[in-house]
C-alpha angles and dihedrals in degrees: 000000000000125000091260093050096049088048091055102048089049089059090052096045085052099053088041093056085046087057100050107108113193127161099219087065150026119232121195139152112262100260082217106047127026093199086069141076128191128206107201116192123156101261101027143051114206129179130191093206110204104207128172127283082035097280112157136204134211120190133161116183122201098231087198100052094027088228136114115265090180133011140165148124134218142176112231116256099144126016099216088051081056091039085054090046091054096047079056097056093046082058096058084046094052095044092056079046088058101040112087109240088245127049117187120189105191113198143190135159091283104003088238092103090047103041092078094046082047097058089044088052091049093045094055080046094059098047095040086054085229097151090232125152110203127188140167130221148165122258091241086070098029092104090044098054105019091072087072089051123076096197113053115189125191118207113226092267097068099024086127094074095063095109093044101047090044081047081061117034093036100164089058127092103240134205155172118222106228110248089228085056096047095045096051092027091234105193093176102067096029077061098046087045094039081050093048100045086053093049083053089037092058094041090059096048104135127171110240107230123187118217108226123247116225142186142210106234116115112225126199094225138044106258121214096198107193119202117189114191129171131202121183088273107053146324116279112195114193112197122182129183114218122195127211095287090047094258117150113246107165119027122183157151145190128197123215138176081205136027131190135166087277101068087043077060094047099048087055102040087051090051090051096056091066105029137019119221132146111219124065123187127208129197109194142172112252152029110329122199129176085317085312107124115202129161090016113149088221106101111211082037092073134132094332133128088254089186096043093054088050100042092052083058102030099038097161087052128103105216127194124180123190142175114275084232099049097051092047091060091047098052084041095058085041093058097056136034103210103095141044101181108044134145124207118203130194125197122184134192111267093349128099116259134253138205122203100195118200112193121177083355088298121130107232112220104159127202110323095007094281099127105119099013095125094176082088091044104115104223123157101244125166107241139004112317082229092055104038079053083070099066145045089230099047091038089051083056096050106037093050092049089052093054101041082060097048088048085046087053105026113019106203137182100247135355126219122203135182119195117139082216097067099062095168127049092217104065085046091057098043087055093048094051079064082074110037132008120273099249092061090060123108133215109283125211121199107204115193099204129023098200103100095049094048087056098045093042095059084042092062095033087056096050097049082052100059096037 
């Protein structure tokens, strides 16, 4: 699409969004800038930022939690794909309307004990016109479930798992339930601590922000490195433009419920509008063969020739596209110089696993690209690997099974992992000793976030690619 084109089709996005009337939200011109729109809701701030070059931006902000709940920018190349963007983002925006402020997840050993403390709870709320939402549920689904809830509240039964459960959920406000409360189901007081851990809890909202990893290779050619990871929320894609001594000029993200091929289009068609480069990097879920994406947990990223797509529309670009784990591994080993033969997992919650394995400082990826897809791995585990993924209990199980395979197979010198649901080194290495005797046992690294290794990992994947 030309420049007048685009311009004109801006300026048409723009009125049509002005004229979209909806009652979960407000819509007005900033009084300040006429290049910006704000979507006001109760529990929710949302802009259409107008910038030049007609590049557009969609954000939509929790005004309960502080966070993005979408976010994403995009230069305008067809009216109906913005028109769709913009419907998406009215989606994230309905579905904080519809959610209550507070959400309390009340818990015990089975959720029977607490079901009946809950409905109380959700009764007084009511009448009280409070705008709570108060549910019950076992342990064995707390971690599941408790991650859409922002209160979590542990009946006395299972009160000692209070440190645990806030390790875990750490962006939860976590509580036990007094056992003089519980036993006389005290609604009062559960309501006046439930209201003053959320007045401390407001005042200690920080932003997490990560600190890029960097390396020391010079490259010939500015490098747009693309990594797509997805929790059990949305999708979060991270996308970083190198130049040719490996600085970062251009860092970004956007945030989706859903992704398809066309937001890939629109992260690299925004970054070519400002800079030129020829080699983009992408760091994916799934099996990755020869641009080809099977078993990745992206939909609208499934079973399809990724390289193919990119190179019909992108036809000057180098293009390389690897496994998340894999690059991980790759820009972990990068960052220290103590091991040669290492493995990273990552286990997600309520995805399958995947290894990325480093030996002699080589990346392992196998025939067909299989090597470290565990998923495939035969253990004798006790329950579903789905369901062991919900639980510490179950994780630890998992997790050290899978390990205590990959030493008996591999060896190396040292193991990474990365499951919100092993929050300490030490228990994982005294379940694992149930399996293999502790002097086999190498040196394990919990890693909290996988982001910047992905990142550097594709960096340095890419490069090796294009020497």
């Amino acid at each position: 699409m030309d420049e007048f084109l685009r311009d004109i089709n801006t300026a048409l996005f723009k009125e049509w969004i002005l004229e979209q009337k909806q009652d979960y939200y407000q819509l007005h011109l900033d009084e300040k800038h006429d290049d910006v729109i704000i979507i006001e809701s109760e529990n929710s701030y949302g802009q259409v930022i107008f910038n030049s070059m007609d590049i557009i931006e969609l954000c939509v902000t929790n005004l309960i939690t502080q966070k993005n709940e979408f976010y994403l920018h995009f230069q305008m190349q067809n009216l109906k794909h913005a028109i769709d963007l913009f419907h998406e983002m009215e989606e994230s925006i309905h579905k904080l309307i519809n959610r209550p402020k507070v959400k309390i997840l009340l818990s015990c050993s089975g959720g029977l004990t607490t079901s009946y403390f809950a409905e109380k709870l959700q009764e007084a709320s009511d009448l009280l016109n409070l705008d709570y939402q108060i549910s019950a549920t076992s342990y064995n689904n707390l971690f599941d479930k408790g991650k859409n809830y922002d209160v979590i509240l542990l009946a006395p039964q299972i009160s000692y798992m209070l440190v645990k459960v806030q390790e875990i959920l750490k962006d939860k406000i976590v509580l036990n339930i007094p056992a003089q409360y519980f036993a006389k189901y005290d609604i009062t007081n559960t309501f006046l601590m439930i209201d003053k851990a959320r007045k401390e809890n407001k005042e200690q909202l920080i932003e997490e922000k990560h600190i890029p990893l960097a390396i020391s290779t010079h490259t010939h050619d500015k490098i747009l490195i693309i990594s797509i990871v997805r929790n059990s929320h949305r999708i979060h894609v991270d996308y970083r433009l190198y130049n040719e001594d490996n600085e970062i000029m251009f860092d970004n993200h956007i945030i989706k419920f859903r992704f398809s091929i066309a937001d890939l289009y629109d992260i690299i068609d925004t970054v070519l509008l400002q800079h030129s480069f020829n080699t983009i990097g992408i760091s994916i879920p799934g099996i990755i063969n020869d641009g080809y994406i099977t078993s990745a947990s992206v939909t609208g990223l499934i079973d399809c020739n990724l390289i193919q797509l990119l190179s019909s529309r992108y036809q000057h670009m180098h293009i390389v596209i690897d496994n998340d784990v894999n690059t991980a591994a790759v820009g972990y080993y990068a960052s220290q110089k103590t091991y040669q033969n290492m493995v990273f997992l990552f286990q997600p919650m309520n995805f399958h696993s995947g290894a990325g394995i480093i030996i002699d400082g080589q990346l392992i990826k196998g025939k067909n690209h299989l090597a470290g897809e565990i998923q495939y791995l035969p253990m004798n585990l006790s329950d579903d690997r789905f369901n062991l993924a919900k639980t510490p209990e179950g994780a630890l199980e998992l997790v050290a099974q899978t390990l205590v395979s990959m030493i008996a197979i591999i060896s190396p010198e040292a193991i990474c992992f990365c499951c919100g649901l092993i929050p300490h080194v030490e228990e994982l290495k005294e379940e694992m000793s149930k399996y293999i005797p502790n002097d086999y046992i190498c040196d394990i690294i919990r890693i909290e976030d996988i982001h910047e290794y992905t990142l550097l990992g594709q960096l340095i994947l890419t490069i090796n690619e294009i020497s």
